[in-house]
C-alpha positions as CSV (number, residue, x, y, z in Angstrom):
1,X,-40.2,72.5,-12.3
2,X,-36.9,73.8,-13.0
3,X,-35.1,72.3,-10.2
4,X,-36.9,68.9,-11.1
5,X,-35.8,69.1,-14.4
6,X,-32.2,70.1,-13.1
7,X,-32.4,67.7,-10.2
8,X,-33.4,65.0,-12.6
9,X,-30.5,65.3,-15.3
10,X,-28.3,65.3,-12.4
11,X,-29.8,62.3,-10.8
12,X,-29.5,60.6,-14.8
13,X,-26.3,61.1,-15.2
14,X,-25.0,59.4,-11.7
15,X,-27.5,56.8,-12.5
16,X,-25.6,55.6,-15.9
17,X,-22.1,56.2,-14.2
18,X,-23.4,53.7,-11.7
19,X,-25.1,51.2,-14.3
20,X,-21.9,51.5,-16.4
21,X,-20.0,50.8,-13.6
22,X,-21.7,48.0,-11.5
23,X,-21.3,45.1,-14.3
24,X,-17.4,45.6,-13.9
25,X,-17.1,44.9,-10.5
26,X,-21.0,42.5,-10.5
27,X,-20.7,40.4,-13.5
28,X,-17.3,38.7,-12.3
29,X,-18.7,37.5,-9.1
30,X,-21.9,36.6,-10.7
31,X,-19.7,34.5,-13.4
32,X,-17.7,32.8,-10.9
33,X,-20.7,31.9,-8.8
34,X,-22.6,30.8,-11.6
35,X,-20.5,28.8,-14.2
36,X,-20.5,29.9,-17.4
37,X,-23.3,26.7,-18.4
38,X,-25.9,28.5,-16.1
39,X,-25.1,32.4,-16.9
40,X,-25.7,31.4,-20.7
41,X,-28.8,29.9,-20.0
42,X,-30.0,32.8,-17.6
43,X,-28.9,35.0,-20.8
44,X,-31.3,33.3,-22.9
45,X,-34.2,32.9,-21.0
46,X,-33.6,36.9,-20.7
47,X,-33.7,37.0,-24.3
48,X,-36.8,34.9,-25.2
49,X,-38.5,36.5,-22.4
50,X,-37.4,40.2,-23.7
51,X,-39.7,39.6,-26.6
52,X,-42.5,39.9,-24.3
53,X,-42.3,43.8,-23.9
54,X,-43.3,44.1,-27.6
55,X,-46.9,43.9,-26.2
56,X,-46.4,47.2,-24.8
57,X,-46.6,48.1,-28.1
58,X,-44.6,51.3,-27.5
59,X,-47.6,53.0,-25.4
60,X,-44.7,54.1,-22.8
61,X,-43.8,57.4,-24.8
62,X,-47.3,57.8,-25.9
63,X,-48.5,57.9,-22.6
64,X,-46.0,60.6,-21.8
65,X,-47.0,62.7,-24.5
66,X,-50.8,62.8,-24.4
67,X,-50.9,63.2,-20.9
68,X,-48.7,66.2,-20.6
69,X,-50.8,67.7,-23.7
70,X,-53.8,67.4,-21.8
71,X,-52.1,69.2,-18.6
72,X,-50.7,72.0,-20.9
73,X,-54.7,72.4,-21.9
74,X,-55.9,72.3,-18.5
75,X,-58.1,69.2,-19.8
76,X,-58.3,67.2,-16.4
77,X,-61.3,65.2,-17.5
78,X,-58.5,63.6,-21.0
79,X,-56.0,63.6,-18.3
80,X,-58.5,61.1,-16.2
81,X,-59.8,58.8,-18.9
82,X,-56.5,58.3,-20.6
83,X,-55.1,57.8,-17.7
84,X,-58.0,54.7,-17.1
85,X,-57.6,53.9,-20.6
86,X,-53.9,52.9,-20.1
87,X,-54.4,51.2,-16.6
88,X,-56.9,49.1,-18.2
89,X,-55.3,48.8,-21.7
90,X,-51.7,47.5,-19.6
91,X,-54.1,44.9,-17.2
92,X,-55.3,43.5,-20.3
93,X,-51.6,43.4,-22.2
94,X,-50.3,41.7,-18.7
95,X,-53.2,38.9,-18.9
96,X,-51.8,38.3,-22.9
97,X,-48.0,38.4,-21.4
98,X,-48.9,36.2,-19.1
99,X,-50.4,33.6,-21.5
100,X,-47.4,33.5,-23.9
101,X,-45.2,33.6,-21.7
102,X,-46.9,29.8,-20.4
103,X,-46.9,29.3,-23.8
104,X,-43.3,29.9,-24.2
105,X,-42.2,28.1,-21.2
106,X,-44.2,24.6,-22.5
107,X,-42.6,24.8,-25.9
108,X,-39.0,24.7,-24.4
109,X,-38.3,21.4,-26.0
110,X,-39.5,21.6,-29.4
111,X,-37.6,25.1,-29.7
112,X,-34.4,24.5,-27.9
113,X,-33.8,21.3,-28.2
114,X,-30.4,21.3,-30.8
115,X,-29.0,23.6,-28.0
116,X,-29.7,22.9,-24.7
117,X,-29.4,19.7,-22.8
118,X,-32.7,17.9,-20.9
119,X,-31.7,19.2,-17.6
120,X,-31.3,23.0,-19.1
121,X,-34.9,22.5,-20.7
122,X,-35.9,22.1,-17.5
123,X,-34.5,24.5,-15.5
124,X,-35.5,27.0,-18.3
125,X,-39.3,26.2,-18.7
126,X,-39.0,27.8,-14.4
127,X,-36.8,30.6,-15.8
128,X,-39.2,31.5,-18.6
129,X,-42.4,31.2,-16.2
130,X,-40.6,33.3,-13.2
131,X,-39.4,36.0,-16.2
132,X,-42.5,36.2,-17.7
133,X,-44.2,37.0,-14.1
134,X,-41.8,39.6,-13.9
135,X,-42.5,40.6,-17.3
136,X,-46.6,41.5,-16.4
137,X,-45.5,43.0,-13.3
138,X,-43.8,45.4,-15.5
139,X,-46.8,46.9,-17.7
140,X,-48.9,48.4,-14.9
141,X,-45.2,49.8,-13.6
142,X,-44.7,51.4,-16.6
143,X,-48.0,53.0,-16.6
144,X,-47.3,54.6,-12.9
145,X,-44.1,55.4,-14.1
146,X,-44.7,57.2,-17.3
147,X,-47.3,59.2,-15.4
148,X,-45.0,60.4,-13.0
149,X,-42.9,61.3,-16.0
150,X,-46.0,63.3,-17.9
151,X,-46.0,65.3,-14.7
152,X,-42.4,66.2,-14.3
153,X,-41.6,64.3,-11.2
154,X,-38.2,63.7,-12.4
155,X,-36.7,63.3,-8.9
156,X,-38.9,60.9,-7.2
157,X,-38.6,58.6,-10.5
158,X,-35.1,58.9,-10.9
159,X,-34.4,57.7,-7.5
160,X,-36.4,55.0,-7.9
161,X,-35.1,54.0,-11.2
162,X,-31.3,54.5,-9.3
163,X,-33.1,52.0,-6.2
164,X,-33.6,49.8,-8.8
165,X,-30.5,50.4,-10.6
166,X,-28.4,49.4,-7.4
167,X,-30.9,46.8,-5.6
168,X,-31.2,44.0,-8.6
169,X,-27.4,43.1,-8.3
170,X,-27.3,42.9,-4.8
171,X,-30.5,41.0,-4.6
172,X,-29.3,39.0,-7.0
173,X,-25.6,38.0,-5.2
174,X,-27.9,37.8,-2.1
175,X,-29.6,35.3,-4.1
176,X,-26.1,33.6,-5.6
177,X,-24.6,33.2,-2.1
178,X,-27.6,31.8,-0.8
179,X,-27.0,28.9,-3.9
180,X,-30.3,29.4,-5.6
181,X,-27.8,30.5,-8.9
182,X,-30.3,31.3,-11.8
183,X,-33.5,30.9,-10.5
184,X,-32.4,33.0,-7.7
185,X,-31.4,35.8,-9.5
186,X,-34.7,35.4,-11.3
187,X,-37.0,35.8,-7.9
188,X,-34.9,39.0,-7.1
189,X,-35.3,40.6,-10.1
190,X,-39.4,39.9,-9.6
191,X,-38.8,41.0,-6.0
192,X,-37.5,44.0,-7.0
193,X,-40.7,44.9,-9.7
194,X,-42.9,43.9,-7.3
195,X,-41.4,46.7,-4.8
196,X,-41.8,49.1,-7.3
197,X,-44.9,48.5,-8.4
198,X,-46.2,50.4,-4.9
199,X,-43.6,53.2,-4.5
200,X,-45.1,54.1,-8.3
201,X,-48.8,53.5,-7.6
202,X,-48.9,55.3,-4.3
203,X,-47.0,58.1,-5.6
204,X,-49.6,58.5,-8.3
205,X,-52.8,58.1,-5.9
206,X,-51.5,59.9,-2.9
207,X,-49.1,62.8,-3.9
208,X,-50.4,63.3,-7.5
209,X,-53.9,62.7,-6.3
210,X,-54.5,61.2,-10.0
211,X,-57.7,59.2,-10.1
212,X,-58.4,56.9,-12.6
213,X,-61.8,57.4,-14.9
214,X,-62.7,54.6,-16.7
215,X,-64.8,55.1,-19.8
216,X,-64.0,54.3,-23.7
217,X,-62.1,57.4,-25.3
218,X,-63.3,59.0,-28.5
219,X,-62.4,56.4,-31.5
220,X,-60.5,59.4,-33.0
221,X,-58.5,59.5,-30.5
222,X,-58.0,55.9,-30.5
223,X,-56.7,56.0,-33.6
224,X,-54.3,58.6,-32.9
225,X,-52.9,57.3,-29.8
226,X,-52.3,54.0,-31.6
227,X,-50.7,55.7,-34.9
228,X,-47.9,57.2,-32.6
229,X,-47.1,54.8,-30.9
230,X,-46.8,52.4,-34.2
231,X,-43.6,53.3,-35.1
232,X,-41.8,53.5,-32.1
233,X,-43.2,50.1,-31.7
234,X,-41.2,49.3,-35.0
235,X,-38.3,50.3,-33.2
236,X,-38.6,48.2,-30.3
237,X,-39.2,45.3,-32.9
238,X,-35.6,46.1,-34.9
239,X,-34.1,46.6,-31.2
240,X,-35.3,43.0,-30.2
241,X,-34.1,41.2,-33.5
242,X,-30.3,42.8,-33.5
243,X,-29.9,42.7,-29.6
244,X,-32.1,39.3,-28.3
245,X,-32.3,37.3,-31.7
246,X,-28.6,36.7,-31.7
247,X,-28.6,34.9,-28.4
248,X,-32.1,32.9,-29.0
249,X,-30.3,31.6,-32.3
250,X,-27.5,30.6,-30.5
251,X,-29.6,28.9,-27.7
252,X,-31.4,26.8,-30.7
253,X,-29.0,25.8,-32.6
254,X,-25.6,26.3,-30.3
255,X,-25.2,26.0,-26.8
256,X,-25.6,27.6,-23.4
257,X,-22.1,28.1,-23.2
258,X,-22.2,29.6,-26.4
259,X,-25.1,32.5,-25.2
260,X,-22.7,32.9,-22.4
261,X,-19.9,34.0,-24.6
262,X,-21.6,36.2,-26.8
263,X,-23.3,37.8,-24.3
264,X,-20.2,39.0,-22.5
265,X,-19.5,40.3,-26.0
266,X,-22.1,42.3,-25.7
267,X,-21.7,43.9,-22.5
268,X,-18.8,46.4,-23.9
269,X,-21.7,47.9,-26.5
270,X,-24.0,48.5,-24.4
271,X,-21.8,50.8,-22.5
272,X,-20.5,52.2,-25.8
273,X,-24.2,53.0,-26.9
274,X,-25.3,54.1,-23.5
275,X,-22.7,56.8,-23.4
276,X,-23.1,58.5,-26.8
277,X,-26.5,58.6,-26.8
278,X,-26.3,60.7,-23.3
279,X,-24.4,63.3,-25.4
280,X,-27.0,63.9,-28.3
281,X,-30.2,62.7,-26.3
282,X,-29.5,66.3,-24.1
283,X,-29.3,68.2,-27.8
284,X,-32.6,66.8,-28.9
285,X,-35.1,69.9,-27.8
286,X,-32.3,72.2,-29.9
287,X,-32.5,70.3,-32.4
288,X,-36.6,70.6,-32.8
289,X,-35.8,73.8,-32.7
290,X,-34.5,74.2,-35.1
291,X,-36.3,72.4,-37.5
292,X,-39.3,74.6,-36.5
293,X,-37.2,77.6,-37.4
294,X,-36.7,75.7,-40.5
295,X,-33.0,76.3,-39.8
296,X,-31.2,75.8,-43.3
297,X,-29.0,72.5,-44.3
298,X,-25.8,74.1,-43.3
299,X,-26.8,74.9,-40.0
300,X,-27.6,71.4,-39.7
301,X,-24.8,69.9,-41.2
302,X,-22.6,71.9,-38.6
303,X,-24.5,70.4,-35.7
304,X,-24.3,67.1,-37.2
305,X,-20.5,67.3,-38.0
306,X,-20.4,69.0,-34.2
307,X,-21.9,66.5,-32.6
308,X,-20.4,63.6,-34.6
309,X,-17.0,64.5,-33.5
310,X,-17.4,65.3,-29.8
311,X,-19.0,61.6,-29.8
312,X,-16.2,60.2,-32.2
313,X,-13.6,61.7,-29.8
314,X,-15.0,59.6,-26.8
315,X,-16.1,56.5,-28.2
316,X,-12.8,56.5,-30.1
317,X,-10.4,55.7,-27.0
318,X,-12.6,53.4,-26.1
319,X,-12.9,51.5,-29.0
320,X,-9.1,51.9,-29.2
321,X,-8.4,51.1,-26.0
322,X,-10.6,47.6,-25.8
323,X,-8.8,46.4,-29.0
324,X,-5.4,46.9,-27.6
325,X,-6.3,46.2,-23.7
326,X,-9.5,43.8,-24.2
327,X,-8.5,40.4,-24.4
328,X,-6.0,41.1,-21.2
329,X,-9.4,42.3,-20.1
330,X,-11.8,39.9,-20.2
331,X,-9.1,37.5,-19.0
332,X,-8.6,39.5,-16.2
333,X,-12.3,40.1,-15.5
334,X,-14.2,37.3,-17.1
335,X,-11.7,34.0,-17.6
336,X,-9.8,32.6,-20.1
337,X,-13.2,30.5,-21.2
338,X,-14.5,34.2,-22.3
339,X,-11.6,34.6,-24.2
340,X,-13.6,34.6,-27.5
341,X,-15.5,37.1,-26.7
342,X,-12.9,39.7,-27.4
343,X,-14.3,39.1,-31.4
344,X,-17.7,39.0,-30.3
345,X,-17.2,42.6,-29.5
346,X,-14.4,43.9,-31.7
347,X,-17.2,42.5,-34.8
348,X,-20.1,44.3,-33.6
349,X,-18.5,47.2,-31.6
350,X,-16.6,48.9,-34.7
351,X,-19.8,49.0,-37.6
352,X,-21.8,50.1,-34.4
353,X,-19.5,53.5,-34.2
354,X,-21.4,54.7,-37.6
355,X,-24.7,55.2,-36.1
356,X,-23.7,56.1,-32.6
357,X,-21.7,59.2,-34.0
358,X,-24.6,60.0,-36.2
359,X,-27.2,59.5,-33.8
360,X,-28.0,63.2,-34.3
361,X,-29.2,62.4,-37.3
362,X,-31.8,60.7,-35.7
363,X,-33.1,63.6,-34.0
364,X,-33.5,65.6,-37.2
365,X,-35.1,63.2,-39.2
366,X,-37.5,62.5,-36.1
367,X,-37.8,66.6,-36.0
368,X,-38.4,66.4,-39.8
369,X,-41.1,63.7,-39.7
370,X,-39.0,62.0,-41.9
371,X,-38.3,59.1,-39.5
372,X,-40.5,56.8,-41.2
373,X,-37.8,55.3,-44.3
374,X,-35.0,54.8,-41.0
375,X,-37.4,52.5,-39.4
376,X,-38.5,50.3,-42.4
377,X,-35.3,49.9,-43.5
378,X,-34.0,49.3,-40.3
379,X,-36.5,46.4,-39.7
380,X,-36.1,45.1,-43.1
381,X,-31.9,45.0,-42.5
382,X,-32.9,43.0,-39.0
383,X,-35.3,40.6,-40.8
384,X,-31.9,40.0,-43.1
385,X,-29.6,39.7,-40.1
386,X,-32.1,37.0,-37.8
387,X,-32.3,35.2,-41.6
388,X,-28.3,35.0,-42.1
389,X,-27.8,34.2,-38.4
390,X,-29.8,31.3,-38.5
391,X,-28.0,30.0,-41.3
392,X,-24.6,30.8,-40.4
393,X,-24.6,29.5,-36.6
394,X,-24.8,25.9,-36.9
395,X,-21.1,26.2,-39.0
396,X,-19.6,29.4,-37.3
397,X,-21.2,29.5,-34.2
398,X,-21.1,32.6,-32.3
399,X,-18.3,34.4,-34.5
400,X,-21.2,33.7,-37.3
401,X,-23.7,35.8,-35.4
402,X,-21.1,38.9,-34.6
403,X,-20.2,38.3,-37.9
404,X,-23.3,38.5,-39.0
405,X,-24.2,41.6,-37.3
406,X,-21.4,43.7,-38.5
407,X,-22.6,43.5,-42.1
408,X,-25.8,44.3,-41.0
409,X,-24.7,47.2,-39.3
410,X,-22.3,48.6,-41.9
411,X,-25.4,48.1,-44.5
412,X,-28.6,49.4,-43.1
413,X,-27.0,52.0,-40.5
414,X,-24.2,52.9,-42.6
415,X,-24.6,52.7,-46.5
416,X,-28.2,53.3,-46.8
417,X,-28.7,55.7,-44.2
418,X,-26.1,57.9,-45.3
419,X,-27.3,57.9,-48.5
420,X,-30.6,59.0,-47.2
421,X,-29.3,61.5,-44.8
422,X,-27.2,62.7,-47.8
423,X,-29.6,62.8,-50.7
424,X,-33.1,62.9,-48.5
425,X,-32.2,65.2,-45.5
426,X,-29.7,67.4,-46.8
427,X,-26.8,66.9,-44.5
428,X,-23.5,67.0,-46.6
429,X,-22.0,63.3,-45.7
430,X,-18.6,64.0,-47.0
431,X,-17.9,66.9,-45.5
432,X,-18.9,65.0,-41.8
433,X,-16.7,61.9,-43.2
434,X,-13.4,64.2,-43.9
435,X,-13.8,65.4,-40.6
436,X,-14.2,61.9,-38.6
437,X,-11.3,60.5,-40.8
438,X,-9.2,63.6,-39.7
439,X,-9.7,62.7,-36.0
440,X,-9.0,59.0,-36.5
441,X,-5.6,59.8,-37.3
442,X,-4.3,59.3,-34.0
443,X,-6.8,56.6,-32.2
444,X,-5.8,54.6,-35.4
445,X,-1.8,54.9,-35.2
446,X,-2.4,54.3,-31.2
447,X,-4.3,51.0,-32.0
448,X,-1.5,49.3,-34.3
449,X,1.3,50.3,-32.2
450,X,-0.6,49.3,-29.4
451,X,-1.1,46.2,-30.6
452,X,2.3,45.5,-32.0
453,X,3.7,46.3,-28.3
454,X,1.3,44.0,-26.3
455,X,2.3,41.4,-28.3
456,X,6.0,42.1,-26.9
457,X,4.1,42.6,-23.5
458,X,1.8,39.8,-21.9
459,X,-0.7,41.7,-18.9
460,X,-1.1,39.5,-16.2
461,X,-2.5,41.3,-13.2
462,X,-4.7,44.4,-12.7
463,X,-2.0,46.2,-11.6
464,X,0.0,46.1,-15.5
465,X,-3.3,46.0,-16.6
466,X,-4.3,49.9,-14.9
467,X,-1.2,51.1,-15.7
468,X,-0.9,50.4,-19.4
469,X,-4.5,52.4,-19.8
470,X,-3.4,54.5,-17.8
471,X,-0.6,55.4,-20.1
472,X,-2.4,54.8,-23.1
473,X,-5.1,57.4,-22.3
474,X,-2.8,60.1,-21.1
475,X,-1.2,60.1,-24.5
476,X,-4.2,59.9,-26.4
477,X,-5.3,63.1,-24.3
478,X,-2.4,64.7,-24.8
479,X,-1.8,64.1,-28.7
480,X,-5.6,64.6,-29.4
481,X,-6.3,67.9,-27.8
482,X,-2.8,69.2,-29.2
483,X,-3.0,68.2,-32.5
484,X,-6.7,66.8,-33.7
485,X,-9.3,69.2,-31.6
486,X,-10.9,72.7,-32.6
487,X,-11.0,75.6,-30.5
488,X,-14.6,74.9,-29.5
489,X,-13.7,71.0,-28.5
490,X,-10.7,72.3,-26.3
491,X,-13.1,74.7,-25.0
492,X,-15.5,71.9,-23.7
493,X,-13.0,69.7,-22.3
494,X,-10.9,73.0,-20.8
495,X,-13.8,74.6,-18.8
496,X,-14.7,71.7,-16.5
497,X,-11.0,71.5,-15.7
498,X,-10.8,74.9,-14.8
499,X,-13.5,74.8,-12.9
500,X,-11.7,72.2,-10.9
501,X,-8.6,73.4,-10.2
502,X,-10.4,76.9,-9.4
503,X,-11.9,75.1,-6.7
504,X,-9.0,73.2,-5.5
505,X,-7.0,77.0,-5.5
506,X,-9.8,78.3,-3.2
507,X,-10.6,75.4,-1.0
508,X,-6.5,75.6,-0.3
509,X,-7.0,79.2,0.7
């Protein structure tokens, strides 16, 4: 299991270098194919549809859990009927996601029609239905999945989620090039579910050899199954209202193109937040832990304060680097009619830094059952930001709704929940804040005189455009691990390179 485990980190890792790096070269082609019209209303049938998943009611992780409690027991009779309870349970949820979803798709008029035009109605009403197809499909994945999960098969699902990963964009130019455009890409992305739904079941049937029993579990453990999974449910819900609302807003009371600008915006986040969370998700077991030790709040702090900077220290040049390089960027990349998106992301991408470089935080107060404030006030902060975005957009428009966002995020994730980690949790804030504003020393002189020189210097082409980041990231190397890093950061990023020119030195031998 060690090897799987290994294997399955490994396999993890490639897979978000390869997700990270497919919408550079994919989204281009798809924008130019598409128009940016057709792409914004793709975008938000995505979104509307994405509400949809809340039926799962955040049984995925609870799934997980329970059934590798029951293997640790050696109770293969729980392992059997929670396993029936769930394929049942998800059959059910698929019928319901089905039925809204129809639902949905013959309310398109009433709910969009400020934003979209009749012909975009229509074509979305066939979006929504084809989505929310794809949506059911999903549920009894999930259950075949998260088994495979509960059982440590870490390789076989990894390379499935890395088939997936790979196969939905090609489908999907497949698709583009074929001139199907959004609908298309929609029957792909249903193609591609519906392959997987077989490579997970059959895995499950014939390698496990896991067989289904279907009989009603113990109303205890009913009630316990459904109490865990209620607040990760919560989160799901404050996920959906920052991340889809936005663009449903937009699509009410805006336009398609409008959806289409903002979500190009959000693009650069995504691969922000996908990035730090890979370097505290890994720390998460320590940090149990030590909670279990009841390690004291100064060991805590220092992990926090640890953590926080390695992440600061990477999210930094980017951050830097797509203020001073991003409008050449999504010029470059996206066209001149995505030019406004440069603010979409500069508004939500700098409050979303707080949380990301805190994200440890997280993991203790999860560790500390103390998770419970976070997520109410979280929702209550998203409730406040779908409220202000509906008001804002028909005046502002999509600036309105990043704008919108940035207060929320510099509120909820950062006042309040500093306060609590602080006050509640026992982490000394200060101290964490003294070191962060130490280290932004230098990414914040690089960003103004960055940005006083490209206003000297117009980029153009890719070529100007790779050289000046280039440059700019060399530097920031340079000045950062001379002048701003400890001797256990230098030691992190020194090892690997070591390693690398060790193996250079012997392979010349």
């Amino acid at each position: 299991m060690k090897n799987q485990l290994r294997s399955g980190v490994i396999i993890s890792y490639f897979n978000l270098a390869i997700s990270s790096l497919i919408p550079f070269i994919y989204t281009p082609i798809m924008l130019d194919m598409l128009g940016q019209s057709e792409y914004g209303l793709y975008s938000l049938a995505q979104s509307a549809v994405s509400y949809l998943s809340l039926l799962s009611f955040g049984f995925g992780s609870t799934i997980i859990r329970y059934i590798a409690k029951y293997r640790a027991e050696g109770n293969k009779e729980a392992v059997e009927k929670t396993y029936g309870f769930f394929i049942l349970l998800y059959s059910i949820l698929a019928l319901l996601v089905l039925a809204v979803g129809v639902l949905i798709s013959n309310n398109i008029e009433p709910i969009f029609h400020r934003g979209l035009t009749g012909d975009e109605q229509s074509k979305m009403r066939i979006l929504v239905l084809i989505m929310t197809f794809n949506s059911a499909l999903s549920f009894p994945v999930s259950v075949f999945s998260s088994m495979i999960t509960a059982y440590e098969r870490y390789i076989y699902r990894k390379l499935i989620d890395m088939l997936a990963t790979v196969g939905a964009p090609i489908a999907n130019l497949v698709a583009l090039y074929m001139g199907y455009a959004s609908i298309g890409m929609s029957l792909a992305a249903t193609v591609i579910q519906f392959i997987m739904l077989p490579l997970y079941a059959g895995y499950c049937f014939k390698v496990l050899r896991l067989k289904p029993r279907f009989s009603l579990l113990p109303k205890p453990l009913v009630k316990e199954l459904f109490g865990f999974s209620a607040f990760i449910f919560l989160g799901s819900l404050v996920d959906m209202l920052f991340w889809s609302t936005d663009k449903v807003i937009l699509g009410m009371l805006s336009s398609s193109v409008a959806v289409a600008i903002y979500n190009v915006g959000g693009t650069f986040n995504n691969i922000v937040m996908q990035l730090s969370t890979s370097i505290s998700g890994v720390l998460t077991p320590k940090i149990t832990g030590m909670v279990v030790k009841n390690a004291s709040k100064d060991e805590l702090t220092e992990l926090f304060i640890r953590v926080g900077r390695l992440q600061f220290i990477v999210i930094a040049i980017i951050v830097s680097g797509f203020t001073v390089f991003g409008r050449a960027f999504i010029n470059l990349w996206a066209g001149a009619e995505y030019a406004d998106a440069y603010w979409v992301t500069i508004l939500t991408m700098f409050p979303l830094c707080v949380p990301l470089i805190q994200n440890t935080g997280l993991s203790i107060v999860i560790a500390q059952n103390k998770h419970q404030f976070r997520s109410i006030v979280y929702l209550i902060i998203a409730i406040l930001n779908v409220i202000s975005t509906y008001l804002t957009v028909p005046t502002m428009g999509y600036i309105g709704a990043a704008l919108c966002s940035c207060i929320s995020y510099l509120l909820g994730q950062g006042l309040i929940m500093n306060g609590y980690y602080y006050k509640v949790v026992g982490i000394d804030i200060p101290l964490f804040w003294k070191n962060i504003l130490k280290l932004s020393i230098i990414p914040g002189c690089m960003l103004v005189l960055g940005l006083i020189i490209s206003n000297f210097f117009v980029i153009t082409n890719w070529g100007t455009f790779f050289v000046g980041v280039l440059m700019f990231s060399c530097i920031y190397a340079v000045l950062m691990y001379g002048l701003s890093l400890n001797d256990y950061e230098k030691n992190i990023f020194r090892k690997p390179l070591l390693k690398v020119v060790k193996m250079v030195v012997q392979k010349d031998r």
